[in-house]
N, C-alpha and C positions, 0 to 999 in steps of 0.2 A: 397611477403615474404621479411623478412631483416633481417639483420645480428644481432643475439641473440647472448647468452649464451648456450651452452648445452642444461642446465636444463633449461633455456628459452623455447630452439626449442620444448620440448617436448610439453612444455603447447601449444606451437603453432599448432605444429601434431595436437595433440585433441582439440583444440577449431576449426582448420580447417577442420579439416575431420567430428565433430560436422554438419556443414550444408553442407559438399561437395552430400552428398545424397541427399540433399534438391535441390540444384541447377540442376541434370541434370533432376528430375523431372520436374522441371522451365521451363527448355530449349525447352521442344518438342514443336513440330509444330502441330497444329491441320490442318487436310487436307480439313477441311469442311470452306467456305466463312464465314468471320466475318458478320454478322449480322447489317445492317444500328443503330438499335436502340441500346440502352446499353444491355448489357446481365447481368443477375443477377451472383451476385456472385459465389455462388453454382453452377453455370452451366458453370460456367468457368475452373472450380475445376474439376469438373467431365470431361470436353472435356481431361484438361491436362492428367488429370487418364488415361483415355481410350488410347490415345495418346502415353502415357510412355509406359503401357500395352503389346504396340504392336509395338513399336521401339525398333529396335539389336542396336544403339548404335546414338549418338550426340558427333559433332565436333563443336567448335567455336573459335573462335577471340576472348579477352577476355581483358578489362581497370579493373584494381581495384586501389580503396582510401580506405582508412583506416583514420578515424578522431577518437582520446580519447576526452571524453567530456568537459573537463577543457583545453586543447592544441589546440593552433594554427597550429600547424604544423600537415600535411594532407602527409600520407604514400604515397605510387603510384605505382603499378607495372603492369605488361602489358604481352602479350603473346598467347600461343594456348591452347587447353584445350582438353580432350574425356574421355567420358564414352563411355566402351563399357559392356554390361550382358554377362557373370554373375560375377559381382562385381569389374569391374578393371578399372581403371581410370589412366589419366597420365595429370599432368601439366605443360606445359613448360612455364618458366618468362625467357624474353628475355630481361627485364628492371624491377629492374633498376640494378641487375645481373643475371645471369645467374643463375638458378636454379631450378630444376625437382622434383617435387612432385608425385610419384607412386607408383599404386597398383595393383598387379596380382590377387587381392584378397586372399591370402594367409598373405603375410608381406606388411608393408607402407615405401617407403623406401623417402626420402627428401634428396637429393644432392645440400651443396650449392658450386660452383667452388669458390668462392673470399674467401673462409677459409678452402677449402683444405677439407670438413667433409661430411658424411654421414652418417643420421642416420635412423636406420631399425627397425622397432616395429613391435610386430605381428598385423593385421589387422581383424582375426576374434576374438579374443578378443576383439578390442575396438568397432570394428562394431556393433557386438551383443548388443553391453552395448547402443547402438544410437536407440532416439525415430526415427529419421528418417531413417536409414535401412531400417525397411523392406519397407517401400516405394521404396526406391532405388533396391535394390533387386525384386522388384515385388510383394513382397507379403504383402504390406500392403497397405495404403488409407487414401487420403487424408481427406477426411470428416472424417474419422475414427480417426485422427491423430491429427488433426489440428480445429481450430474455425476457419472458412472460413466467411469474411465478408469484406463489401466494405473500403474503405481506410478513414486510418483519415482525418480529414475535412484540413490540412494542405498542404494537397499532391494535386498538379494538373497534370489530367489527358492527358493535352496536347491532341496527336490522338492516345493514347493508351487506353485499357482498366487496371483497374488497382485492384488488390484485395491483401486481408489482410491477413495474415497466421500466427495463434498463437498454438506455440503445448498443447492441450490439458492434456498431464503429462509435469512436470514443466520440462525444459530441461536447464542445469547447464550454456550453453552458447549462446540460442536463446531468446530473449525477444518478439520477431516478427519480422517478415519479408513483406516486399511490395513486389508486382511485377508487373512489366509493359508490354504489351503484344499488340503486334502492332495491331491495326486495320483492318489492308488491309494484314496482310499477319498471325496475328496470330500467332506471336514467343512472347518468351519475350524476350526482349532487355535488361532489366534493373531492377535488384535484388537489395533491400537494406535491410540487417538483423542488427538488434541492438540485442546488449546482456543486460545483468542486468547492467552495468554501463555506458549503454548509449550512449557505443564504436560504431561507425557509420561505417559498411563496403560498399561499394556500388561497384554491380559488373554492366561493361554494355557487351553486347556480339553482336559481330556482325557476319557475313558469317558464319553462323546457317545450319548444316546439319544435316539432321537424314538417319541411315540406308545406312550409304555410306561405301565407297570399301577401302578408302585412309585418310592418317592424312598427311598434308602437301603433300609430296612428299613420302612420306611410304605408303605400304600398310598395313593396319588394320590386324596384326597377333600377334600370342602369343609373338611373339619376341620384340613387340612395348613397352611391360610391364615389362620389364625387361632391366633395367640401368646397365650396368659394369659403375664402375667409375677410371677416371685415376688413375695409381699404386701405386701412392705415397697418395691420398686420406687416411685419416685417418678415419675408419669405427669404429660408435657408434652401440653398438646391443641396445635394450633394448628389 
């Protein structure tokens, strides 16, 4: 994340939280052996399903870039991540400032320290309005959601497996998404979603948990989803 406008951050909230649903469906871990041969796409889709289904929660390690399509210059930011059901999420960027992205699933609240601001929007309002929700939430499906299909012919697979993800109703900030998904252990590693102007985000994640006790050195409780920010912080509602 990086230092906007106000009315910048907002468009940022919702184009971010647009595929944050998307990602921790990405993240799980199928507990069954990857397969010597390639697996078809669809059957990749459906492990991740099953998978999401029945994990309390995913913690990772987290690189993101940000490329606009006409610019050279490639965003960068870094840090920890977790989803935990039902519906709350927290990000921490530890580069290239300081800045917490969370949701108790009630409000979304985005804290950046290098300009002193936070701002708080409700969260099941914009949720609702997300083709990915109910995925994220549990109640929706990826084949149901998405045209699931192998990768364009530009992308190499390296020793990952790799499948295509297009939302089936048109979505204001997704064009498609790739994802990379280890061989030997069957995580994804490595998200890259384009929007309608061609904007390139690339997430990779490493030290991949599902269904654990602890985020860093916290333990996973209602109190993890809830930021105070210092006093002098100037609080946006929207």
């Amino acid at each position: 994340m990086f230092q906007l406008s106000s009315h910048c951050l907002l468009q940022v909230i919702s184009r971010f939280f647009s595929y944050l649903p998307m990602l921790v469906a990405l993240l799980l871990v199928s507990h069954s052996p990857a397969a010597a041969q390639a697996i078809d796409p669809l059957d990749v889709a459906q492990k991740l399903q099953s998978t999401y289904e029945q994990a309390s929660n995913v913690v990772a390690d987290f690189q993101q870039t940000t490329q606009m399509k006409f610019s050279s210059r490639v965003r960068q930011g870094s840090g920890t991540m977790i989803f935990s059901k039902p519906g709350r999420m927290r990000w921490d960027y530890e580069k290239p400032d300081y800045q917490v992205l969370i949701s108790d699933g009630v409000t979304i609240s985005m804290y950046f320290e290098k300009s002193g601001q936070m701002i708080i929007s409700n969260a099941k309002e914009y949720l609702q309005s997300d083709v990915t929700y109910s995925f994220f939430a549990g109640t929706g499906n990826i084949l149901k959601d998405f045209e699931v299909s192998a990768p364009d012919p530009v992308y190499k697979m390296a020793n990952s497996y790799l499948i295509k993800l297009i939302p089936k109703s048109s979505h204001p900030h997704v064009s498609s998404i790739h994802a990379w998904i280890s061989r030997d252990s069957f995580l994804i590693t490595h998200l890259q979603i384009i929007d309608h102007f061609d904007t390139v985000t690339d997430l990779f994640f490493e030290n991949i948990q599902t269904d654990t006790d602890h985020y860093g050195s916290r333990a996973i409780k209602d109190d993890l989803f809830i930021f105070i920010p210092p006093a002098n912080t100037e609080i946006i509602e929207q």
